[in-house]
C-alpha positions in Angstrom: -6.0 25.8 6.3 -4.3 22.4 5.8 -5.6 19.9 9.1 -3.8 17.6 11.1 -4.9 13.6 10.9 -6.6 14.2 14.3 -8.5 17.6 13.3 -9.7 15.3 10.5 -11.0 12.6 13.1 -12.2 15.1 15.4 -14.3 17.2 13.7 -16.2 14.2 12.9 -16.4 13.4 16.5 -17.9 16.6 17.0 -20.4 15.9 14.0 -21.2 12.6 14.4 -20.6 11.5 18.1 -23.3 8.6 18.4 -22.5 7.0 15.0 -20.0 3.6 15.1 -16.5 4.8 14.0 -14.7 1.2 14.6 -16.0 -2.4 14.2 -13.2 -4.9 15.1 -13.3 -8.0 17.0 -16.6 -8.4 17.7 -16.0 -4.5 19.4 -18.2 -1.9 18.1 -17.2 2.1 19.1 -19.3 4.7 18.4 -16.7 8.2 17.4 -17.2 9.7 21.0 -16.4 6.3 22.4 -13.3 6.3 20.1 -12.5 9.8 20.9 -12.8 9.1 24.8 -10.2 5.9 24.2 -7.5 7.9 22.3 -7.8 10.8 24.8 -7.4 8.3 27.4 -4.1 7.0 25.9 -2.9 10.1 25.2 -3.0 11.4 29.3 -1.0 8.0 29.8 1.5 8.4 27.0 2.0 12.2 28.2 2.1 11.0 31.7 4.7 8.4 31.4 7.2 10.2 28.9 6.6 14.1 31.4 5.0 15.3 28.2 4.2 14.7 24.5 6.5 12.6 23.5 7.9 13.4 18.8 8.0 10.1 18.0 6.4 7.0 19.1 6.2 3.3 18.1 2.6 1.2 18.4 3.0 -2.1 19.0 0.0 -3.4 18.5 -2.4 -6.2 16.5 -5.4 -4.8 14.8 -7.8 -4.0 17.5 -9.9 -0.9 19.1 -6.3 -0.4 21.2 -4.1 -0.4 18.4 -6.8 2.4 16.3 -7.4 4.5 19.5 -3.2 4.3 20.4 -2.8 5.9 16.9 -5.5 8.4 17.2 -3.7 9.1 20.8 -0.6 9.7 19.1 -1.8 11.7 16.9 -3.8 13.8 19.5 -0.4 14.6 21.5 1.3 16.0 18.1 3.8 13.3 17.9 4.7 11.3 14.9 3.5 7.8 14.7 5.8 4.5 13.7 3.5 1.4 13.1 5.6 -2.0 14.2 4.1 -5.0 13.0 3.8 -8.0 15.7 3.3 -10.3 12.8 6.7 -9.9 11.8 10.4 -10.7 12.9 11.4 -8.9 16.4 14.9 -8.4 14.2 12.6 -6.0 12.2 10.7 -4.7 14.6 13.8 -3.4 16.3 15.3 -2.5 13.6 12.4 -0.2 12.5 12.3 0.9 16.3 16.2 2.1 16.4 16.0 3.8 12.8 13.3 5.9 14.0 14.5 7.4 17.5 11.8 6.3 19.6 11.1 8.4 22.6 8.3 5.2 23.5 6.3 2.6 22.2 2.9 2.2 23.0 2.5 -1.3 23.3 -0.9 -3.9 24.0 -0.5 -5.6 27.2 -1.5 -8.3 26.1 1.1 -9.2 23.4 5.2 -9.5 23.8 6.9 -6.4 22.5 10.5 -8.0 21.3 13.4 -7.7 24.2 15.8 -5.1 23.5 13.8 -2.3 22.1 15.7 1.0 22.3 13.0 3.1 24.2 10.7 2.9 26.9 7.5 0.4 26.7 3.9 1.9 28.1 1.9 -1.7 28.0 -1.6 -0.8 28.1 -5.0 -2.3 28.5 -8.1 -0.5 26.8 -10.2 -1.2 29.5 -8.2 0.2 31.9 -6.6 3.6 30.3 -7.3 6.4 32.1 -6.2 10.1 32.8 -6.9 13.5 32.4 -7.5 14.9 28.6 -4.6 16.2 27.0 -4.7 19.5 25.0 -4.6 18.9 21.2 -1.4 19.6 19.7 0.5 19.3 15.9 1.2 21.3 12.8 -0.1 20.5 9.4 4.0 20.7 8.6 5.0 18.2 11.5 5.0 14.8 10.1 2.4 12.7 11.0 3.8 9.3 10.8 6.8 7.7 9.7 6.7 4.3 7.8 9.9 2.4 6.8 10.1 1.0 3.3 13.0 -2.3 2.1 15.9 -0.4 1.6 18.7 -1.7 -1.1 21.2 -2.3 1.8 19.2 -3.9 4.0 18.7 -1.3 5.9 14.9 0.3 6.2 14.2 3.6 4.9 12.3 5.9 7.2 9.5 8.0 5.3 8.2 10.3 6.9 4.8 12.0 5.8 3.6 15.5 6.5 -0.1 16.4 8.0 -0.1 18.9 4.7 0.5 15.9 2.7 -2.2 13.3 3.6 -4.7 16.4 3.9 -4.3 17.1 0.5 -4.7 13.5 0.2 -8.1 13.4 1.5 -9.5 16.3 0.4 -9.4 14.9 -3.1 -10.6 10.8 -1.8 -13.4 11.5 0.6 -15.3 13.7 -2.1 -14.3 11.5 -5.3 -15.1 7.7 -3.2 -18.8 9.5 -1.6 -17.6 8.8 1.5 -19.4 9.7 4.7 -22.1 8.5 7.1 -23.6 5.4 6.5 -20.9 4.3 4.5 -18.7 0.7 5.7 -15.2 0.7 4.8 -13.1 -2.3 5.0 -9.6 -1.8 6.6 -7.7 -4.8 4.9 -3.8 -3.3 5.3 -1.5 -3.6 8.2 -0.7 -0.4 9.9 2.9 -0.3 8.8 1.6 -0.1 5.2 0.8 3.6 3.9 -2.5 2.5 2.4 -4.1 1.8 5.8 -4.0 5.8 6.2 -6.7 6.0 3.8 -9.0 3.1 5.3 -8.4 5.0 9.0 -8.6 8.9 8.0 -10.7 8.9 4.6 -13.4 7.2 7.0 -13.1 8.7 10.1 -12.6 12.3 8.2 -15.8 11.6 6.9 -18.5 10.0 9.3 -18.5 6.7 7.7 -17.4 3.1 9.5 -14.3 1.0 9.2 -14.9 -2.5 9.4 -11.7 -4.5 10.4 -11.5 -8.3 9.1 -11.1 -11.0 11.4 -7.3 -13.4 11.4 -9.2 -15.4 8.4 -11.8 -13.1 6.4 -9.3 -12.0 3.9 -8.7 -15.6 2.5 -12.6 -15.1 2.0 -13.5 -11.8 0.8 -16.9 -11.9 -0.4 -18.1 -13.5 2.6 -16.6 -11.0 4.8 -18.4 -8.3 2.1 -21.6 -9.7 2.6 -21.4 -9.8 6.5 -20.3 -6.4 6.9 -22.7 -5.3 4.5 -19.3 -3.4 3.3 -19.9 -0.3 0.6 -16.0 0.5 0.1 -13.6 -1.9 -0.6 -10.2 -1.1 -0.7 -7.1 -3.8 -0.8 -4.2 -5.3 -3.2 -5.0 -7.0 -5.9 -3.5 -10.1 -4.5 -6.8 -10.5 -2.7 -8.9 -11.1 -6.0 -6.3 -13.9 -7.1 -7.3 -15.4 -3.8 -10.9 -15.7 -3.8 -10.6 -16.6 -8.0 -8.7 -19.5 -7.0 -11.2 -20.3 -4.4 -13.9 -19.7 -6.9 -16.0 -17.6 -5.0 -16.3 -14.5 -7.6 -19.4 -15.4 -8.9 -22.1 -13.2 -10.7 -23.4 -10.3 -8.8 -21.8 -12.0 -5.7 -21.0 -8.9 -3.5 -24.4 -6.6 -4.2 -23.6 -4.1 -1.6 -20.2 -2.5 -2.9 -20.6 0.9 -4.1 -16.7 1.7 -4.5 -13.9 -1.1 -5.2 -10.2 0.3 -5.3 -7.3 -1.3 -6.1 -3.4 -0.4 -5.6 0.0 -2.0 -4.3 0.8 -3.5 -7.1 -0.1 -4.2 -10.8 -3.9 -5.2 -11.1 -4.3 -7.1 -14.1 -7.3 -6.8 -16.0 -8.6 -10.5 -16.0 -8.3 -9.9 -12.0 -10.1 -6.7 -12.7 -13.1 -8.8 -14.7 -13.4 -11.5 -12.2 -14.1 -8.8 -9.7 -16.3 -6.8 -11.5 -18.7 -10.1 -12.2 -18.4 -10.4 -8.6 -19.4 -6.6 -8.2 -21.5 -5.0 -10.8 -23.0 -2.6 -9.0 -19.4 -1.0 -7.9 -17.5 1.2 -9.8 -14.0 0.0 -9.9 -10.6 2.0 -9.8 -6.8 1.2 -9.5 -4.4 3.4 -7.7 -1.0 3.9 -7.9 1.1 5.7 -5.7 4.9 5.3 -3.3 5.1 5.9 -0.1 7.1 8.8 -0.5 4.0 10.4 -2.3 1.4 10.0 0.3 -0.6 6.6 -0.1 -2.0 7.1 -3.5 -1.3 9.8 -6.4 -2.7 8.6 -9.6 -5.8 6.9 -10.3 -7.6 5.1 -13.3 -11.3 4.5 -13.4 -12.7 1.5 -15.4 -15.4 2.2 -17.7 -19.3 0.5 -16.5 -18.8 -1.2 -20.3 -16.7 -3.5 -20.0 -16.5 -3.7 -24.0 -14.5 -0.1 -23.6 -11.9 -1.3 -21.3 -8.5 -0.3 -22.3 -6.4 -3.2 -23.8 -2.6 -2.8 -22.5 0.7 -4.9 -23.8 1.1 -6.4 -20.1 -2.7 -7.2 -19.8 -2.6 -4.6 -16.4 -4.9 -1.9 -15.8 -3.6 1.3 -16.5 -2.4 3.3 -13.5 -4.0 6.4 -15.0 -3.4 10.2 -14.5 -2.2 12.1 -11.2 -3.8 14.0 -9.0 -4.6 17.3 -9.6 -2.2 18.4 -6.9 0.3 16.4 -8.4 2.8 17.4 -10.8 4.3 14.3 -13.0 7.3 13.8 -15.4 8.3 10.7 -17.7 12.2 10.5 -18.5 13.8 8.7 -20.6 17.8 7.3 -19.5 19.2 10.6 -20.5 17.0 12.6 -18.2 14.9 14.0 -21.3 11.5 13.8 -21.0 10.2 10.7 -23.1 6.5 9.1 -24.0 8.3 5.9 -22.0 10.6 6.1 -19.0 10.8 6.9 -15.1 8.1 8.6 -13.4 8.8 11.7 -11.6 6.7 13.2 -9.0 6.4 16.4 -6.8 3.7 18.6 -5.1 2.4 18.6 -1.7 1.9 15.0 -1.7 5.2 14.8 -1.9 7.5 13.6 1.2 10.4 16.1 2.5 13.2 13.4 2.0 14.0 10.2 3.8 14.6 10.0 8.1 18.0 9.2 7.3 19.3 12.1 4.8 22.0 9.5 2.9 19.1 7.7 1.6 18.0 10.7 -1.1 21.0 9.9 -2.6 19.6 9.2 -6.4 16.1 9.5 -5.8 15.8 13.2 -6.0 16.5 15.5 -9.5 16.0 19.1 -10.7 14.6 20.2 -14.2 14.9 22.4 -16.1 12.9 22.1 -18.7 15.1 20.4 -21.0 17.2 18.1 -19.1 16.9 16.4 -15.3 19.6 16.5 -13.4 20.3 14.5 -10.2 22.8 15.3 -7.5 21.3 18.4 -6.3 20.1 19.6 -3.0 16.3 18.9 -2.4 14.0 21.4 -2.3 10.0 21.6 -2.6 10.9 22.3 -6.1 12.9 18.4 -6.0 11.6 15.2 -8.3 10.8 12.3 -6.5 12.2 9.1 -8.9 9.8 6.9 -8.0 12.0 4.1 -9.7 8.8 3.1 -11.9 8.9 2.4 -15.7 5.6 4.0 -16.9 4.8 4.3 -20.6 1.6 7.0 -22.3 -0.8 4.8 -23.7 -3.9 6.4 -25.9 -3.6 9.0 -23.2 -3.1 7.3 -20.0 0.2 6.0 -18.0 0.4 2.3 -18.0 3.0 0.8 -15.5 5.4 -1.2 -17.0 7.5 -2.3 -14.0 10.0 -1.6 -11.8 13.5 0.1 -13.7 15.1 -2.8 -12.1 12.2 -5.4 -14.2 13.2 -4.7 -17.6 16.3 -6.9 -18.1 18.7 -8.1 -20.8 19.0 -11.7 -22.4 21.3 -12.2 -25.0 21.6 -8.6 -25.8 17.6 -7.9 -26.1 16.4 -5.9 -23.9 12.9 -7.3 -22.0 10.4 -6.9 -20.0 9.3 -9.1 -16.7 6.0 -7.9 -17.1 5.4 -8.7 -20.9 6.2 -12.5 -19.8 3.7 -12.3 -16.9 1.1 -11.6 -19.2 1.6 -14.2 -21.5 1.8 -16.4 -18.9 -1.7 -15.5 -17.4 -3.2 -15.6 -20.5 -2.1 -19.6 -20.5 -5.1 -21.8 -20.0 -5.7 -22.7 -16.2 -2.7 -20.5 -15.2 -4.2 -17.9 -12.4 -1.2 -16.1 -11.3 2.9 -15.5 -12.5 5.8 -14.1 -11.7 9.2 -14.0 -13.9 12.2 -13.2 -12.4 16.0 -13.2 -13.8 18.4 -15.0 -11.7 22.0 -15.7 -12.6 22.5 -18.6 -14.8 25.4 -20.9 -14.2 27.7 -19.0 -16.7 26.8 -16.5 -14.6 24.6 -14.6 -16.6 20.9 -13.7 -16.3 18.4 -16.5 -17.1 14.6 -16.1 -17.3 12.6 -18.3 -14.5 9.1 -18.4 -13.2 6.8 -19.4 -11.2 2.7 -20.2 -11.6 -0.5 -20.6 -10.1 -3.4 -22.9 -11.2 -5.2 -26.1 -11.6 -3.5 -29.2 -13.4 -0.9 -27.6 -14.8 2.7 -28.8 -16.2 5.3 -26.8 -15.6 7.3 -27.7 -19.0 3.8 -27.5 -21.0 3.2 -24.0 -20.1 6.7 -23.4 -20.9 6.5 -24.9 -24.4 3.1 -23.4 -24.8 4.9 -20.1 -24.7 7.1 -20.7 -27.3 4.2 -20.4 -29.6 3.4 -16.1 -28.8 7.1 -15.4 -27.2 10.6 -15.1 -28.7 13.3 -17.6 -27.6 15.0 -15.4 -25.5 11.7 -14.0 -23.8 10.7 -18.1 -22.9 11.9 -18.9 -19.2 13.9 -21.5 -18.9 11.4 -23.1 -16.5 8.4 -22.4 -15.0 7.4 -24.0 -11.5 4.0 -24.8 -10.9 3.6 -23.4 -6.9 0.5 -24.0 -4.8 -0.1 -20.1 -4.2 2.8 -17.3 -4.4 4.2 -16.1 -1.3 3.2 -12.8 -0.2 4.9 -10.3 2.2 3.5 -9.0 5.1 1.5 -6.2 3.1 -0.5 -9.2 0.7 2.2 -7.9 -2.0 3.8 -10.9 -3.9 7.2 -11.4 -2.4 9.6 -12.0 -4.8 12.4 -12.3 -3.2 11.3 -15.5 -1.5 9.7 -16.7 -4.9 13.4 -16.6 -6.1 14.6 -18.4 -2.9 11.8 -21.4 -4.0 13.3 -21.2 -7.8 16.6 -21.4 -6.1 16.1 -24.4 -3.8 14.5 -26.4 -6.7 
């Protein structure tokens, strides 16, 4: 039988009650220490709402309060909605009003943002207290919700089933070795799915999350080393990072067994400085939306790195799915295609969006021959993920977004193919291409770099020499480092406000 995210935690409570569950500002919890905390804010956030409340918000910065408040959540049956205090209160209450709070859980010792539509319980770990709460939820209750950008500017609410993420971890835990003894770094912020996995794939299994301190991410290995960490687990934006900082050097991280990758493309230089850095750990890219439970397709490097796969866009293949997880590549016309859109469903699968008007377009039925959209959704349904994805010597390599492959002067092109051949420019670490409007008006080809002494119009002429004209940007801007978002994606959207303002 399918387990709630809190069955999954406590049965390893049960198992492994003395062993540390949480390391996280200089705090170390054993799993019945962790399991006494959560219980604790459970009795307060029953107590304060007259009973479990079905959805509450955690306002909270990475600490033993915020990881026992969502354990607590979880133990009452409710549905948990991450805010972030790093970002804007505008999108903290934004989040906070989409999702129908019945409460927020908040630390006392930070400023939840004025205004928020629901009752605030400001707590203080030291001082929870209250009677133990029964255990409550339904693996077909969602366990949290997590908003996503939505093309209106509105967020999308996703919410994700206990079915789903069991699934989930039934096919990690086992396939990562996870368990006790094992140190797992948690590197995302709580409003990103793929801190599910850093949470629940340790704590189902016995094994130790190690959270980083404010600066330890803008130096990886030495936060590796510290922790002693096993599993590493984090975007790809992280390697660019510690390259630029040079700190990848030969057999510098000796204690990773397991080094996984997803968020967004992982190219395969990235993937080679890391492995120097790592040679004793096996490493694997995900992919996966949110709408299809944290990760759902996975691609394993080979130990030689002579029989690595060479792709077009120099990025690591994304893989094959999950065995639970039934796929589909279409072409424009809805007919399935060796290139296209990739379609998902199974029980990874989310139900549909908080707000029903957002399925509109990201659902569609087959029927063997032909997809067609506009239909009601049903477990049967197709999730479009809205991902170009092509079959390459058996494997699906991501080519981009739908909305990445563009037209100049009648061809049609790809982002991604430019971002290669931009990385694969001398002292050029990091790219991104991006097709803004032109002063006629029409789409022009810009981008931005990373790296060492470089020229912005010499690494544009330099790619004159493997590019077509109308694939060569009109400019590329050298930039210190690439913005990224408040998940350590690259943020596009404010690289194109830098190209702008130039």
């Amino acid at each position: 039988m399918a387990r709630t995210l809190h069955q999954w935690f406590a049965d390893s409570a049960a198992r492994y009650g003395d062993r540390i569950a949480l390391e996280a500002g200089g705090d170390r919890l054993t799993y019945a220490e962790l399991d006494s905390l959560s219980a604790r804010l459970a009795a307060e956030l029953a107590r304060a709402c007259g009973g479990p409340p079905a959805r509450a918000g955690l306002y909270a910065a990475r600490g033993p309060l915020a990881f026992a408040g969502y354990l607590a959540i979880q133990r009452l049956g409710a549905t948990a909605v991450p805010l972030n205090p790093a970002v804007p209160d505008a999108r903290n209450l934004a989040v906070a009003t989409a999702a129908g709070l019945d409460v927020v859980l908040a630390d006392a010792s930070l400023r939840p943002p004025p205004g928020l539509p629901a009752p605030v319980l400001a707590v203080d770990a030291g001082h929870a207290s209250g009677s133990v709460p029964p255990a409550g939820g339904d693996p077909d209750d969602p366990a949290y919700v997590l908003f996503t950008s939505g093309s209106t500017g509105v967020p999308k609410g996703v919410p994700v089933r206990h079915r789903s993420v069991d699934a989930y971890l039934g096919h990690v835990i086992p396939r990562y070795g996870l368990g006790p003894g094992c140190r797992v770094s948690q590197t995302f912020d709580l409003t990103f799915d793929l801190s599910v996995f850093d949470m629940f794939a340790t704590w189902g299994s016995g094994a130790t999350l190690v959270v980083p301190g404010t600066y330890d991410l803008l130096k990886p290995v030495a936060f590796v080393n510290r922790e002693r960490l096993t599993h590493w687990f984090s975007v790809p934006s992280v390697v660019s990072l510690a390259m630029r900082l040079r700190r990848l050097t030969p057999d510098a991280m000796p204690s990773l067994r397991w080094s996984l990758f997803c968020g967004e493309p992982l190219s395969l230089r990235q993937a080679a400085a890391w492995r120097t850095a790592a040679p004793g750990s096996v490493l694997e890219n995900l992919y996966g939306p949110t709408e299809v439970t944290i990760s759902c397709t996975q691609y394993r490097l080979p130990a030689d790195p002579a029989d690595w796969p060479r792709t077009a866009n120099g990025t690591v293949p994304i893989g094959l799915p999950y065995p639970a997880v039934e796929h589909l590549v279409l072409d424009g016309e809805g007919r399935p295609s060796d290139e296209g859109e990739l379609c998902l469903r199974g029980v990874q699968r989310f139900p549909g969006y908080a707000d029903p008007a957002d399925d509109a377009g990201r659902f569609t039925s087959f029927d063997g021959v032909r997809a067609r959209d506009g239909e009601p959704v049903t477990a049967e349904s197709w999730y479009r993920t809205g991902d170009r994805v092509a079959w390459r010597d058996g494997l699906l390599v991501h080519l981009g977004r739908l909305d990445q492959q563009v037209k100049i002067s009648g061809h049609r092109v790809e982002l991604g193919e430019i971002e290669a051949a931009l990385r694969a420019q001398p002292g050029v670490h990091e790219a991104v291409v991006l097709a803004l409007p032109g002063p006629d008006g029409e789409p022009a080809l810009e981008a931005a770099c990373t790296g060492h002494g470089l020229e912005g119009v010499a690494v544009a002429k330099a790619l004159t020499g493997v590019l077509p004209g109308y694939m060569v940007p009109r400019s590329v801007t050298v930039l210190e480092e690439l913005p990224l978002n408040a998940n350590g994606k690259v943020d596009r959207r404010a690289v194109a406000g830098t190209l702008r303002e130039k």
